[in-house]
C-alpha positions as CSV (number, residue, x, y, z in Angstrom):
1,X,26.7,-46.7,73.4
2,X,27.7,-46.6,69.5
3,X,26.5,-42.9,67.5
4,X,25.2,-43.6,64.5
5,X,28.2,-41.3,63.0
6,X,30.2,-44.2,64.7
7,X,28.4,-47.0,63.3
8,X,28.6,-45.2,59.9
9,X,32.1,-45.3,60.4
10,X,32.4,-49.1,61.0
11,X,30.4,-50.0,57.4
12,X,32.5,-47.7,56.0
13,X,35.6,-49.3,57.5
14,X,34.2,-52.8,56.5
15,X,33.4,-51.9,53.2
16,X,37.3,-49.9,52.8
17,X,38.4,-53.9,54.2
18,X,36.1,-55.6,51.8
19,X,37.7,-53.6,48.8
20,X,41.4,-54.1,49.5
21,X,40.4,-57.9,50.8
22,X,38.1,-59.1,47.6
23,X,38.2,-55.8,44.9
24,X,41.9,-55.3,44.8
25,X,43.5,-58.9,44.3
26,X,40.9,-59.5,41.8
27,X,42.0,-56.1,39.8
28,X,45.5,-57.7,40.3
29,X,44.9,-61.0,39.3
30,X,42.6,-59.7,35.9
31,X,45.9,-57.7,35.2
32,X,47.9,-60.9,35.7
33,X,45.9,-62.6,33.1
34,X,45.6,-60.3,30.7
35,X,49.8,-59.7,30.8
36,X,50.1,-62.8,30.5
37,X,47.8,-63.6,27.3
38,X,49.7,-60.4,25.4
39,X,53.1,-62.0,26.2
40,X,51.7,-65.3,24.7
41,X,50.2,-63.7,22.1
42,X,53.3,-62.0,21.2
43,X,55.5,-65.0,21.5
44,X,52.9,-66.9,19.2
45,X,53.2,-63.4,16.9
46,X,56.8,-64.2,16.9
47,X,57.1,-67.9,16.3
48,X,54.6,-67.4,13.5
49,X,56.8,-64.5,11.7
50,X,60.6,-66.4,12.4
51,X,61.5,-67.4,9.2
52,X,58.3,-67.0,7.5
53,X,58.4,-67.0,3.6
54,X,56.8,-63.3,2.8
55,X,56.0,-62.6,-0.4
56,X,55.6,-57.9,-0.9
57,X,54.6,-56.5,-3.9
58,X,55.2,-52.9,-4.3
59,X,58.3,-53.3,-1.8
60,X,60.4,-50.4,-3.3
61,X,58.7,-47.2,-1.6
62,X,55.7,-46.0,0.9
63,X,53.7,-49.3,2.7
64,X,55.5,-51.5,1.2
65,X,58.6,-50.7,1.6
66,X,58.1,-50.2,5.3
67,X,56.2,-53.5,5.3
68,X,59.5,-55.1,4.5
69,X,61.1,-53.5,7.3
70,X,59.0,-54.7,9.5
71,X,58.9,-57.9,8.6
72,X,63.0,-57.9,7.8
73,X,63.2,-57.1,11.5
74,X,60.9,-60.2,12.5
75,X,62.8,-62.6,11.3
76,X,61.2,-63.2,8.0
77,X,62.6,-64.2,5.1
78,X,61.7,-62.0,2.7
79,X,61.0,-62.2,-1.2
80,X,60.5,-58.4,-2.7
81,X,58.6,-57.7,-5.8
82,X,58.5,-54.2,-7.6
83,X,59.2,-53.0,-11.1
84,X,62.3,-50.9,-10.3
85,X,65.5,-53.1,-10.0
86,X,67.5,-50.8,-9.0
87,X,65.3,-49.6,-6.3
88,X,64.7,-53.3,-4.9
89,X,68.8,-53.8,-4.4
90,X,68.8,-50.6,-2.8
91,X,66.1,-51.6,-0.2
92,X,68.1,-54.9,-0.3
93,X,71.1,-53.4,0.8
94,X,69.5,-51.2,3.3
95,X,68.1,-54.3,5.0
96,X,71.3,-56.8,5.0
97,X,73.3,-53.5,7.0
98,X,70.5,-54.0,9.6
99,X,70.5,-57.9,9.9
100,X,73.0,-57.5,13.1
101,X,69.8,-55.5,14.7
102,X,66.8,-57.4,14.4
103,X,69.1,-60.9,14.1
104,X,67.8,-62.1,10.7
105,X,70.5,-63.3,8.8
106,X,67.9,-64.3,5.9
107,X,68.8,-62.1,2.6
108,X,65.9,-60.8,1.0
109,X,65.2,-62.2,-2.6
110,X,63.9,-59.6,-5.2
111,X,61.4,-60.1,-8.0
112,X,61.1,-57.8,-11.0
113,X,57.7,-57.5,-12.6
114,X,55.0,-54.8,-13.7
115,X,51.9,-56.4,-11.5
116,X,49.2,-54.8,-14.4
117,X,51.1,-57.4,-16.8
118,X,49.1,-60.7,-16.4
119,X,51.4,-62.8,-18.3
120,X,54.7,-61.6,-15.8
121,X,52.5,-62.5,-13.0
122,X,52.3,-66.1,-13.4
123,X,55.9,-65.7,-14.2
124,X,57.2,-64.2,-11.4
125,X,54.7,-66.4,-9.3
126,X,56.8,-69.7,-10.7
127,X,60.1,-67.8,-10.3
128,X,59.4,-67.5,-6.8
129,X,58.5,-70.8,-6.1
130,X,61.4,-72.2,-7.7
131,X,63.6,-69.6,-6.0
132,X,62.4,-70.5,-2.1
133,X,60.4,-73.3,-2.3
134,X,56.5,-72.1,-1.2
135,X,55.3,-69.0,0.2
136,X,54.1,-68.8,3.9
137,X,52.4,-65.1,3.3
138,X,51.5,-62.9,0.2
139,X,51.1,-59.2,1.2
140,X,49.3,-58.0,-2.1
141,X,50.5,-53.9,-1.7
142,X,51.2,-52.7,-4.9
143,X,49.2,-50.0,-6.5
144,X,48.1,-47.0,-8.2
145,X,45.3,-44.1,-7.4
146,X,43.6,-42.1,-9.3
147,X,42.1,-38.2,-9.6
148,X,39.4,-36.9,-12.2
149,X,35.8,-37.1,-13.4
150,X,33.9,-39.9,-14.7
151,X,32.6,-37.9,-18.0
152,X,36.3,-36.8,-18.6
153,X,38.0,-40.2,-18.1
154,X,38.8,-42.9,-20.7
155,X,38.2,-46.3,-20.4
156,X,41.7,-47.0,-21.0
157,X,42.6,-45.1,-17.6
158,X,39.7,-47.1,-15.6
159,X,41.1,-50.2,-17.3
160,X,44.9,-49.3,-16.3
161,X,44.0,-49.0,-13.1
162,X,41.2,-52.3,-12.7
163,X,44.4,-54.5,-14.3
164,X,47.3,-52.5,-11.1
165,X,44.9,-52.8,-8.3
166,X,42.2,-55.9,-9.0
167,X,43.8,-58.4,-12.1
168,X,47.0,-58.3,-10.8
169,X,46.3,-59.1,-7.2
170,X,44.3,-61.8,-7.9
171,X,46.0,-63.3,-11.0
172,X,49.3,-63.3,-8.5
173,X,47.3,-64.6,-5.9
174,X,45.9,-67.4,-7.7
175,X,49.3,-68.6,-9.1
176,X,50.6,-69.4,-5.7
177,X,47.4,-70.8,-4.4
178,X,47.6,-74.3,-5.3
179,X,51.0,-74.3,-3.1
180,X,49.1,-73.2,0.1
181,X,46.9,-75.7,-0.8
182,X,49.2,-78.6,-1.3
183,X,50.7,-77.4,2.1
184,X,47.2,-76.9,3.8
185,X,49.3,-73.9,5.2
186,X,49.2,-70.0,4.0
187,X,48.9,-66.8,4.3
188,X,47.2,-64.4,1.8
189,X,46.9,-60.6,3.0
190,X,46.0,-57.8,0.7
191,X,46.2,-53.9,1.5
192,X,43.0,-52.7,0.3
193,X,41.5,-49.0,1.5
194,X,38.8,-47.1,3.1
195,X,37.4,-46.8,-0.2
196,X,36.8,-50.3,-0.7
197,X,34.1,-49.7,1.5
198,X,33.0,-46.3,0.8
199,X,33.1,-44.5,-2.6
200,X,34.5,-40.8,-2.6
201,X,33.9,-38.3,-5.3
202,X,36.5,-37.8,-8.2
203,X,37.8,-41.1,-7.4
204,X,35.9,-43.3,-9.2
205,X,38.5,-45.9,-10.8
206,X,40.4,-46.7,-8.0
207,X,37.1,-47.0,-5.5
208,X,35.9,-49.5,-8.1
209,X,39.1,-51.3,-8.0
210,X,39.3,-51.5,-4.1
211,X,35.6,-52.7,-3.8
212,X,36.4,-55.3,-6.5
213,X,39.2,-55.8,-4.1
214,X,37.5,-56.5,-0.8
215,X,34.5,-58.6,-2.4
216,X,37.2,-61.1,-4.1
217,X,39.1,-61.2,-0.9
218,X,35.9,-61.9,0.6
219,X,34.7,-64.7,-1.2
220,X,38.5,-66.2,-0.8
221,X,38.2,-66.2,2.6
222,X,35.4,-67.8,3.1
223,X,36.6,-70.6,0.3
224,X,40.1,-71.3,1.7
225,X,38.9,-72.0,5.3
226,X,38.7,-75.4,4.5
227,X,42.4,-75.4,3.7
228,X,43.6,-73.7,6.7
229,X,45.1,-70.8,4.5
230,X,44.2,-67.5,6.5
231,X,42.9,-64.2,4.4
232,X,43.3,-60.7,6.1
233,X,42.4,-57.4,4.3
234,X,43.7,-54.1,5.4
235,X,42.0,-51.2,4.8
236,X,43.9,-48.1,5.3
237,X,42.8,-44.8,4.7
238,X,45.1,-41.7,4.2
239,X,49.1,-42.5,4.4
240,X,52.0,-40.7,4.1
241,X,53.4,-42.0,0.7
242,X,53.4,-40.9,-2.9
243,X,50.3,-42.6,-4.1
244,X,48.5,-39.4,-5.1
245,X,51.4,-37.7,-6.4
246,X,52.1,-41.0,-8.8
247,X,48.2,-41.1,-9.1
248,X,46.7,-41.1,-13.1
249,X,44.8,-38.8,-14.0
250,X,41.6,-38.6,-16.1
251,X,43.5,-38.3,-19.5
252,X,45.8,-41.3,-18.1
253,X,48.9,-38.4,-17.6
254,X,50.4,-37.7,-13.5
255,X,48.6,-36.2,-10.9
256,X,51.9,-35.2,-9.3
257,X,50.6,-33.6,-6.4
258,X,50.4,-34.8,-3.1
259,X,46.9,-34.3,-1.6
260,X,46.5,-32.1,1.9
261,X,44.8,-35.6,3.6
262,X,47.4,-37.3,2.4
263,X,50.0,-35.1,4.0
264,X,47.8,-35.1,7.2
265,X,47.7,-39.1,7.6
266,X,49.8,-42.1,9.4
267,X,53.1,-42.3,8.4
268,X,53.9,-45.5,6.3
269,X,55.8,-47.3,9.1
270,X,52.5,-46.7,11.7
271,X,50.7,-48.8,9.1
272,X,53.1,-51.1,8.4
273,X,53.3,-52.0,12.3
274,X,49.7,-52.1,11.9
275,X,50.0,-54.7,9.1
276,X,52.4,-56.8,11.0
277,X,50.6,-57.3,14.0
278,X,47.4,-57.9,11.9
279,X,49.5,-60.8,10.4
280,X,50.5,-62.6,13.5
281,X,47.5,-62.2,15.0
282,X,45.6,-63.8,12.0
283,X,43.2,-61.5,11.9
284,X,40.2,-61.5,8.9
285,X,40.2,-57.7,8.7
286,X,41.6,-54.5,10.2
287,X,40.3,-51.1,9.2
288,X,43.1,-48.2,10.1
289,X,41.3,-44.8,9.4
290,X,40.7,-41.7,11.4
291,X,37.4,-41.0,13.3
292,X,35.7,-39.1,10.5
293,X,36.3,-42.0,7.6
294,X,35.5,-45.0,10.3
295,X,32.2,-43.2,10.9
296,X,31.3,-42.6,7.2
297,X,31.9,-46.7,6.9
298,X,29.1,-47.5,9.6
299,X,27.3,-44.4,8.3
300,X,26.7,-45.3,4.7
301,X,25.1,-48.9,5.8
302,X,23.0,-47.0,8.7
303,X,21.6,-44.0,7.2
304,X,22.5,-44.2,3.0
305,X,20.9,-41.3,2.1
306,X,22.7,-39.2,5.1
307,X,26.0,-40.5,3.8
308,X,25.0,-39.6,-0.3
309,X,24.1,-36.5,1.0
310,X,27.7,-35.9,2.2
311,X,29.4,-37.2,-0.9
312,X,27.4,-34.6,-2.9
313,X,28.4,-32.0,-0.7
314,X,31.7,-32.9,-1.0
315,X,31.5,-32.9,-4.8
316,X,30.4,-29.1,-4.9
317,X,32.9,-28.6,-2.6
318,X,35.5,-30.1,-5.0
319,X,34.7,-28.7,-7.9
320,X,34.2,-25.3,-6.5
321,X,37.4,-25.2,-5.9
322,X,39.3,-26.6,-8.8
323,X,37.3,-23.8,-11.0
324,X,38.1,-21.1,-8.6
């Protein structure tokens, strides 16, 4: 005659069969699958990067120069732009000693031009078509930050800044658009920030510029879907480069200090990773921030006058102690 301790003890024996039976090759197979989708997806990462034309702006230091590592070492052949010579032969040279490594024998191409010049733009935009041919990918990264007040700031500052981070992008952008076009085939990717979402106190000009930034990137996307050319905007928030130390200030001078967030964020080359794979994996848009910033995103289109409240208290904050 079967207890009922032993009949509890054959369900739970059937149900300890039913798990490694059913439960357990599923797990398996689900782990299978999803292996082999990253492997595919990286081998489709791959094939799109091998000997892609890429086009970086801002390639001599921080993101960008670690963009170009990045992309050096996935086989792409690489065209970089920055104002310094000097500094783009160095970065050349530093690349063609690692070819042997990553197996690109492509030597990169360099551009000079100031990007907040217009008229070099559309210059350097022909040069490099001339010069390769067409462009596969643009990675718009060059640009300046900015610290001060609004009352204390010239236009001429906000207007510096507007023609780095907004004119330039887009007049350079534009230039080599009709050549995507032709080729129903491109690439346009722009490094944009946190605070082209959100607006920060004392940091007026360049949130203006990076909003401007995300709503013309935008409106591109949407309007080049028809022509198979892929937009994705990156929005980081604090990295480990000299942007706030070569930031303007309000009187248009150096800032020349590099902030404690900034100093506390993801190393250049995290981001640059991040950039890659958001590149071969055609993504629209990647946001790369820390918990607090990521909330205040979601926070000031849920609960605006929560999030205004923060940014005044952050003001006071501020100001308190600069006078101090």
């Amino acid at each position: 005659m079967v207890t009922g301790i032993a009949r509890k003890n054959i369900h739970k024996g059937k149900l300890m069969d039913l798990t490694f039976t059913a439960i357990v090759p599923l797990l398996l197979g689900s782990l299978g699958i999803f292996a082999l989708f990253r492997l595919l997806q990286r081998m489709r990462m791959r094939a799109y990067l091998q000997d892609a034309v890429v086009v970086i702006t801002g390639a001599t230091s921080g993101l960008g120069k670690e963009c170009a590592k990045a992309f050096h070492a996935a086989g792409s052949r690489l065209v970089l732009c920055g104002r310094n010579g000097e500094r783009l032969q160095d970065l050349v040279q530093e690349l063609s000693a690692k070819a042997n490594q990553s197996k690109n024998m492509h030597k990169p191409c360099t551009v000079i031009f100031d990007l907040s010049d217009t008229k070099m733009v559309v210059s350097a935009a022909e040069e490099i078509l001339k010069s390769v041919g067409h462009v596969d990918i643009l990675i718009n990264n060059a640009g300046i930050s900015y610290r001060g007040t609004i009352l204390d700031t010239g236009m001429d500052v906000d207007k510096k800044v507007m023609e780095t981070n907004y004119f330039g992008p887009i007049a350079f952008t534009k230039a080599l658009l009709p050549s995507m076009i032709k080729r129903q085939q491109g690439h346009i990717v722009v490094i944009s920030s946190v605070q082209g979402k959100i607006s920060i106190p004392f940091r007026s000009a360049y949130a203006a510029s990076k909003h401007a930034t995300q709503a013309f990137f935008d409106c591109l996307r949407a309007e080049m879907e028809q022509y198979e050319i892929n937009v994705t905007v990156v929005s980081p928030g604090y990295i480990q480069t000299n942007l706030s130390v070569n930031a303007v200030t309000a009187d248009g001078s150096r800032y020349g200090v590099m902030d404690k967030n900034t100093i506390e964020g993801r190393t250049a080359a995290e981001v640059a990773q991040v950039v890659l794979n958001a590149v071969g994996q055609k993504k629209k848009e990647v946001l790369v921030a820390g918990l607090m910033p990521s909330l205040a995103v979601y926070l000031r289109t849920l609960s605006p006058r929560l999030f205004f409240t923060f940014m005044a208290s952050r003001a006071r904050k501020e100001r308190k102690a600069k006078d101090s």
